[in-house]
C-alpha positions as CSV (number, residue, x, y, z in Angstrom):
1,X,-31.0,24.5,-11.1
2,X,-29.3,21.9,-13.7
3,X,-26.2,20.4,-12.5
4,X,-24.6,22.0,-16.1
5,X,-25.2,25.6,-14.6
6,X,-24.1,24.4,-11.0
7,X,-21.0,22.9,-12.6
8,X,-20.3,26.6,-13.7
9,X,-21.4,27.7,-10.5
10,X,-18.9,25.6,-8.8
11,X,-16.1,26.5,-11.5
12,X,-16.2,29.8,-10.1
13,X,-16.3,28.8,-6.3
14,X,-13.1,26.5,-7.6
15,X,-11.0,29.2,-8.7
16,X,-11.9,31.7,-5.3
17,X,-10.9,29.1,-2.8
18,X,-8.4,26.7,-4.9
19,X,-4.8,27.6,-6.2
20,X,-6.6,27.8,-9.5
21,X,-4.6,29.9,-10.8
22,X,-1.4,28.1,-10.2
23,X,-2.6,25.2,-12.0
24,X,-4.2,27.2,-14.6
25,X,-0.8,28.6,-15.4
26,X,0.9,25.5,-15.7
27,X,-1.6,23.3,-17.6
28,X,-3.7,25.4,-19.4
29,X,-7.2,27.1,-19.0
30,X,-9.4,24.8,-16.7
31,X,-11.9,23.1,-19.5
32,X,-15.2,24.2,-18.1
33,X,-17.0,21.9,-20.8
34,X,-14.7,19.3,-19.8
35,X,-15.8,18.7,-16.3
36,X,-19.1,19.0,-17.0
37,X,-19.0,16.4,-19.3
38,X,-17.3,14.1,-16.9
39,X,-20.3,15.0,-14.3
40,X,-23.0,14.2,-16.9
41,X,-21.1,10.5,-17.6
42,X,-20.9,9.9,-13.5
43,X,-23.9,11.0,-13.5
44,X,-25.2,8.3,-17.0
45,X,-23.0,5.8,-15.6
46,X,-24.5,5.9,-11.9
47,X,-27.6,5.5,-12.6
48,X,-26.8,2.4,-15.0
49,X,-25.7,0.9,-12.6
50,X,-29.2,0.8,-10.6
51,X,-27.4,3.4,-7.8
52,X,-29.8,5.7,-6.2
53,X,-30.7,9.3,-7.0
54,X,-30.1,10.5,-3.9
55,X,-26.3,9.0,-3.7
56,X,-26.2,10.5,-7.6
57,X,-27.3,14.2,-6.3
58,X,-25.2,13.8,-3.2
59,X,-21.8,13.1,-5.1
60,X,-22.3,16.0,-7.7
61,X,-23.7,18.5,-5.2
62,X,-20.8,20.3,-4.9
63,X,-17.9,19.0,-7.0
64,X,-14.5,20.4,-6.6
65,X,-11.5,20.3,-8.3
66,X,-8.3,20.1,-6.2
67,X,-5.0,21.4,-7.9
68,X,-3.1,19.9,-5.5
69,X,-4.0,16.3,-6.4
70,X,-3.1,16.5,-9.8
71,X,0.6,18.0,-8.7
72,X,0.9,15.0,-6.2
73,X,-0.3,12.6,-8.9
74,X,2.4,14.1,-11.6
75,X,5.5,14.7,-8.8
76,X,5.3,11.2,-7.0
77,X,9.0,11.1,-5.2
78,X,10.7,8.0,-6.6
79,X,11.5,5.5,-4.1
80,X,15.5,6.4,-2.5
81,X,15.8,4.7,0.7
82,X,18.3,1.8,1.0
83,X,16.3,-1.1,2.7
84,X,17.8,-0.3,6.1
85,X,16.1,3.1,6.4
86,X,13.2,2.0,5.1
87,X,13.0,-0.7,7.9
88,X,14.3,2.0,10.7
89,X,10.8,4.0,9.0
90,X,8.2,1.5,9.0
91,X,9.2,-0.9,11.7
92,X,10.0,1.9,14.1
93,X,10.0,1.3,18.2
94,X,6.7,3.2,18.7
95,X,4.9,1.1,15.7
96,X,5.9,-1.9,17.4
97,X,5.1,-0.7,21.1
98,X,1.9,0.6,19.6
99,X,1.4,-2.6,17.7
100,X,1.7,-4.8,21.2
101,X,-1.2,-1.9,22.6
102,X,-3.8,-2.3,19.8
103,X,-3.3,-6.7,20.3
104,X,-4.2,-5.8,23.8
105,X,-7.0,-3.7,22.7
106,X,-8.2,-6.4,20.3
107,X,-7.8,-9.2,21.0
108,X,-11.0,-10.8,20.7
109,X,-11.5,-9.3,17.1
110,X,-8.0,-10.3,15.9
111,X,-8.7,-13.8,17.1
112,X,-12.0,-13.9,15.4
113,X,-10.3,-13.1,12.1
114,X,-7.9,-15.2,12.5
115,X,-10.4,-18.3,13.4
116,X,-12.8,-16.9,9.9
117,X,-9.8,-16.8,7.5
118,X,-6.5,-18.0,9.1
119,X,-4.8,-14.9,9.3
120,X,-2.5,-14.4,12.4
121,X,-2.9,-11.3,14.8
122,X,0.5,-10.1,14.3
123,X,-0.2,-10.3,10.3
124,X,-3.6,-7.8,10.5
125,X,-1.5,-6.2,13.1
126,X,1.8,-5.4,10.8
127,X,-0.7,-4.4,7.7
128,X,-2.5,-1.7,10.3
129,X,0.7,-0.2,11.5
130,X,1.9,0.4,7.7
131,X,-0.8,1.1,6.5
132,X,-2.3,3.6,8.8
133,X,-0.1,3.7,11.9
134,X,-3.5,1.8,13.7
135,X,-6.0,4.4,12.5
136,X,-3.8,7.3,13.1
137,X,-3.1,8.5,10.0
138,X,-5.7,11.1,9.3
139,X,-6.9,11.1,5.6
140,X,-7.1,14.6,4.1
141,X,-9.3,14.3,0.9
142,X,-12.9,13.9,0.2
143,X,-12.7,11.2,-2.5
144,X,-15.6,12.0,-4.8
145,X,-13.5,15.6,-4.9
146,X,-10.4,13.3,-5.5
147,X,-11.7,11.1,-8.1
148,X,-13.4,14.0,-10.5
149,X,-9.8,15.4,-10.3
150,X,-7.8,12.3,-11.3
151,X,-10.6,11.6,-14.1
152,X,-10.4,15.6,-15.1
153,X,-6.6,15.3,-15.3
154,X,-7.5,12.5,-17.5
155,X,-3.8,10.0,-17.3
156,X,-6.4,7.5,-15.7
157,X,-9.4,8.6,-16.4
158,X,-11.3,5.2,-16.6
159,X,-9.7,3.8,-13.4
160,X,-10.6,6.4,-11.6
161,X,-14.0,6.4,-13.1
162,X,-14.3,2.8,-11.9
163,X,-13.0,4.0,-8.8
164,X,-15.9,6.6,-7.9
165,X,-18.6,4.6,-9.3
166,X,-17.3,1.7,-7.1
167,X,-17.4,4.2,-4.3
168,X,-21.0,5.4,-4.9
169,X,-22.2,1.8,-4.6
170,X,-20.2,1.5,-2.1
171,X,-22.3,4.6,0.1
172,X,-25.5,3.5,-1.6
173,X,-25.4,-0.5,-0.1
174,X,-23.9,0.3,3.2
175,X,-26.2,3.8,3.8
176,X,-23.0,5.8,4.1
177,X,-22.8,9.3,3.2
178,X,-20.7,9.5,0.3
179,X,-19.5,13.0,1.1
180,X,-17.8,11.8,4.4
181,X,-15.7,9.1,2.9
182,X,-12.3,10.9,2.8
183,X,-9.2,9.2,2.2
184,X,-5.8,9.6,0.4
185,X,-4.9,11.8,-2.4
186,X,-5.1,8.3,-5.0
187,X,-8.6,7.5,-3.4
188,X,-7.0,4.7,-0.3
189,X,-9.4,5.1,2.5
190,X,-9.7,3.6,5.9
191,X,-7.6,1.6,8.3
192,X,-5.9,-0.6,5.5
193,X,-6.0,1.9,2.9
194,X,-8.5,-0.2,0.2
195,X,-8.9,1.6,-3.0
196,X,-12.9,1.5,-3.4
197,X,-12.8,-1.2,-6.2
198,X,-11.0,-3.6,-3.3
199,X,-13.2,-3.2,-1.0
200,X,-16.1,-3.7,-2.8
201,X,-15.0,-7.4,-3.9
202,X,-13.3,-8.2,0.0
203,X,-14.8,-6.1,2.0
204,X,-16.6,-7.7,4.8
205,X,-19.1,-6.6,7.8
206,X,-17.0,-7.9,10.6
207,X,-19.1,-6.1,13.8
208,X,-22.6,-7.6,12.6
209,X,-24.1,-4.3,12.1
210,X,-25.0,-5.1,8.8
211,X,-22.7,-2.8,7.2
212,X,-19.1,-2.3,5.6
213,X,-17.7,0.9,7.2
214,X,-13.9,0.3,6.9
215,X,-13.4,4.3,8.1
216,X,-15.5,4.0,11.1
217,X,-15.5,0.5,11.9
218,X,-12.1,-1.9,13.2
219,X,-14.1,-4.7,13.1
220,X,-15.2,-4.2,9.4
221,X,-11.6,-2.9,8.6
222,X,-9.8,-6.2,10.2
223,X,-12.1,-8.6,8.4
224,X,-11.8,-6.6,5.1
225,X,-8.3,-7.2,5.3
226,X,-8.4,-10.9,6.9
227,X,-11.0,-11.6,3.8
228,X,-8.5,-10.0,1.1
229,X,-5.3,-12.3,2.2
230,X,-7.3,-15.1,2.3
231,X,-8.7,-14.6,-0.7
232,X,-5.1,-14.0,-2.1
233,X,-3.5,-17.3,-0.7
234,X,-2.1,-16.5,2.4
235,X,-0.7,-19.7,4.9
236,X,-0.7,-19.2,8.3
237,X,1.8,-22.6,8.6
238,X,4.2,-20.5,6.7
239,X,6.8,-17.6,7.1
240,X,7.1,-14.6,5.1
241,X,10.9,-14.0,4.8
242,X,14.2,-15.8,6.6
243,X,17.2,-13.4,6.8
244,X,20.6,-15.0,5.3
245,X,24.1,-14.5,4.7
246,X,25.3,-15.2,1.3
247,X,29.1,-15.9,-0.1
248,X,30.6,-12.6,-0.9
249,X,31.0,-13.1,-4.6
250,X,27.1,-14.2,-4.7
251,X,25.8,-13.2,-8.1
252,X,23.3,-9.9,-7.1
253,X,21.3,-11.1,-10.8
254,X,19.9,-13.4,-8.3
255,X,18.6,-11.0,-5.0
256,X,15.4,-9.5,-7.0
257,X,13.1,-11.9,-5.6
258,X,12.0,-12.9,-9.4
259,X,14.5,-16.0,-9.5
260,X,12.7,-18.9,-7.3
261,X,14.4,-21.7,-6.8
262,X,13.7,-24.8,-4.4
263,X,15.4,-23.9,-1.0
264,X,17.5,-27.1,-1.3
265,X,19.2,-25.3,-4.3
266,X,20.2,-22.0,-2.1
267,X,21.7,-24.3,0.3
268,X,23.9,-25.6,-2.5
269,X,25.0,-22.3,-3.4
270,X,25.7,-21.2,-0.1
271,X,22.9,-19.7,1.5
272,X,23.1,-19.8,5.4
273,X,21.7,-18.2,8.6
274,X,23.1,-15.0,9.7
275,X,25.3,-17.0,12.4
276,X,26.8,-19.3,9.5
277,X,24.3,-22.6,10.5
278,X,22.3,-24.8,7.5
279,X,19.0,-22.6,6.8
280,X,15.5,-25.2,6.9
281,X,15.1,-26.9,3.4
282,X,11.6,-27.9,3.5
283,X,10.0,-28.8,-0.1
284,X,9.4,-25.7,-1.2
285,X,10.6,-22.8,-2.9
286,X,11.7,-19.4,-2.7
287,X,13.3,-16.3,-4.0
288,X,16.2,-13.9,-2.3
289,X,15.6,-10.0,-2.2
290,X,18.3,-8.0,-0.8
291,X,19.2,-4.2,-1.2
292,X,21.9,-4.5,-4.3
293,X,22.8,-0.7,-4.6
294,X,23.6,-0.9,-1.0
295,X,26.0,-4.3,-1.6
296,X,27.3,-2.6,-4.7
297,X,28.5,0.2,-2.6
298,X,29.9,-1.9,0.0
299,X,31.7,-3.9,-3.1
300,X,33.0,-0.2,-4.1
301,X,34.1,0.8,-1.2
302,X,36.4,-2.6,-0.5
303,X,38.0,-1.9,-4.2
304,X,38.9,1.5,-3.4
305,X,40.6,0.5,0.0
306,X,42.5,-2.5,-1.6
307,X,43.6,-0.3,-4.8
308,X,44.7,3.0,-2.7
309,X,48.5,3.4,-3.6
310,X,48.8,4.5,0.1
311,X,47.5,1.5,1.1
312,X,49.5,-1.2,3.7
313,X,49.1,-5.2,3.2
314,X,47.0,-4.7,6.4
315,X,44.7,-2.1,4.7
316,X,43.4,-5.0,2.2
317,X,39.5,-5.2,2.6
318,X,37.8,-8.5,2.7
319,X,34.7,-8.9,0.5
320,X,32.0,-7.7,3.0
321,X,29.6,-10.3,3.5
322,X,25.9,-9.9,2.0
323,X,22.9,-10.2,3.9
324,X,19.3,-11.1,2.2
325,X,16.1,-12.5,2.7
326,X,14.7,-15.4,1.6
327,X,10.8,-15.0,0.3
328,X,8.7,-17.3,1.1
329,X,5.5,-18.0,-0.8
330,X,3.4,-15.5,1.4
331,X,5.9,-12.6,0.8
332,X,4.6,-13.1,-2.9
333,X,1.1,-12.7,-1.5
334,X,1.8,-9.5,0.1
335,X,3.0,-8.4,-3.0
336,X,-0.2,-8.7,-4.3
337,X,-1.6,-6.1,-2.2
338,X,1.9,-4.0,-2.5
339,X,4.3,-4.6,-5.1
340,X,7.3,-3.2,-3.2
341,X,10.0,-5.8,-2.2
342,X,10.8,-3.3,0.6
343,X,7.0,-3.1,1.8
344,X,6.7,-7.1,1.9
345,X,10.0,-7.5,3.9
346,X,9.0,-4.6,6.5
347,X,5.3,-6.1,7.0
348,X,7.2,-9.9,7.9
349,X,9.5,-7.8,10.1
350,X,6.3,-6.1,12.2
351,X,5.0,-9.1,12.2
352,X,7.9,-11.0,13.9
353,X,8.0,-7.9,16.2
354,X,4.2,-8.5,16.9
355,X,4.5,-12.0,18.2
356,X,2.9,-12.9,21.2
């Protein structure tokens, strides 16, 4: 049978067992010629690429197309937690009492990645936690499925392409079957959540076994991820973030974590430990990140106590004080992996939580 006629074969499959329909309505008639034509490029670009006939076959056995990747895709929720409840989220009691159970379940392995690429236990421990709650999270898409979606829906077509062939190398070098690789909706898979392309330039084989199974293996998935922030800079003789108190009028331009500045500098302008002492100023640099809708709200509130006409001399709000983070060059690092300011500052948190 020629994969063109199975496509069609599969198109009808698709719309008895998919909300078809749904999607149909709201995007048009699914484009029959359309997919095929992105199976007959996977299928020209795969074998290019010198990756085996039997991977090729397996990935475009049975494609499907998966509505509900292309609604969470077009409807991601914009980000709406102040910093606080982001922190109360990530860095949770049971993360860090689960955290403190996986170093005793480790330990070796943690202290073998740390000894290969100088990243400290509590470090791979804070990125498992977030990024998978230690392995728990359970990943609820076949990616070869999600990746002919993304590339059908066609927004990012050629990163997603590049995503999928990366993957079928991927199964073809390691002897994986490519059709039990699952992972997220946007194609993160295993116990740090490495995007196909990633892992095919870091990953590592980190139980011996001659492999790179970050789904199946910890080993694999800790070294993977030791490998990466090595490769991205990352200082073990260095901190992530320091939390500080700033003057009240401190100019909020300033708490994006673009402006660096040497830490001698913040000290000038005020910068000080939460309990009012001198913060370190080694020679080096650093930005300050702080949640600035939350400060402006604060700032609000004061104004509307001090200009109620109901008000007494004793209802007069100070300025509330601000509270920040200083980044440190390996906060930028994390970045790197996740651009979120909010992300960086919660794995430094874990991490501090994670210290033996």
């Amino acid at each position: 049978m020629s994969h063109r006629v199975m496509g069609r074969l599969v198109g009808v499959v698709l719309m008895c067992i998919l909300p078809f329909w749904s999607y149909a309505s709201e995007r048009g008639a699914f484009d029959m010629d359309r997919w095929n034509t992105i199976l007959d490029d996977v299928r020209t670009r795969a074998a290019a690429a010198g990756i085996s006939d039997d991977t090729i076959r397996a990935t475009l056995k049975s494609p499907a197309f998966i509505p509900s990747i292309v609604h969470s895709d077009r409807n991601q929720s914009e980000f709406k937690l102040t910093l606080d409840q982001y922190l109360a989220r990530t860095v949770s009691s049971r993360r860090i009492e689960n955290g403190h159970k996986m170093r005793a379940t480790y330990p070796t392995m943690l202290n073998r990645v740390y000894e290969t690429y100088g990243v400290q236990p509590h470090v791979i421990l804070a990125f498992w936690g977030l990024e998978s709650n230690y392995g728990a999270y359970r990943a609820a898409h076949k990616l070869t499925d999600a990746f002919l979606t993304l590339m059908y829906d066609g927004r990012r077509e050629t990163f997603f392409g590049n995503q999928l062939l990366a993957l079928m190398k991927i199964a073809d070098d390691n002897n994986l079957d490519i059709n039990d690789i699952w992972g997220s909706w946007a194609g993160a898979m295993g116990h740090f959540q490495f995007i196909p392309t990633t892992l095919a330039q870091y990953g590592t084989d980190g139980n011996g076994d001659g492999t790179i199974d970050i789904i199946h293996s910890v080993g694999d998935a800790m070294f993977s991820a030791g490998n990466y922030l090595h490769k991205l800079g990352w200082n073990p003789n260095e901190r992530i973030v320091r939390r500080v108190m700033l003057p009240a009028d401190f100019d909020v331009s300033l708490l994006d974590g673009k402006t660096q500045r040497p830490l001698v500098e913040w000290a000038a302008m005020g910068v000080l430990n939460p309990d009012g002492t001198p913060i370190p100023v080694a020679d080096m640099t650093a930005g300050l990140v702080a949640d600035t809708a939350a400060i402006a709200d604060a700032r609000a509130n004061a104004r509307a106590v001090t200009s109620d006409p109901n008000a007494i001399d004793t209802d007069v709000a100070p300025q509330p004080a601000i509270y920040a983070y200083l980044t440190y060059p390996n906060f930028y690092r994390i970045k790197k992996w996740n651009s979120s300011n909010w992300y960086a500052i919660a794995i430094a948190t874990l991490a501090d939580e994670l210290k033996q």
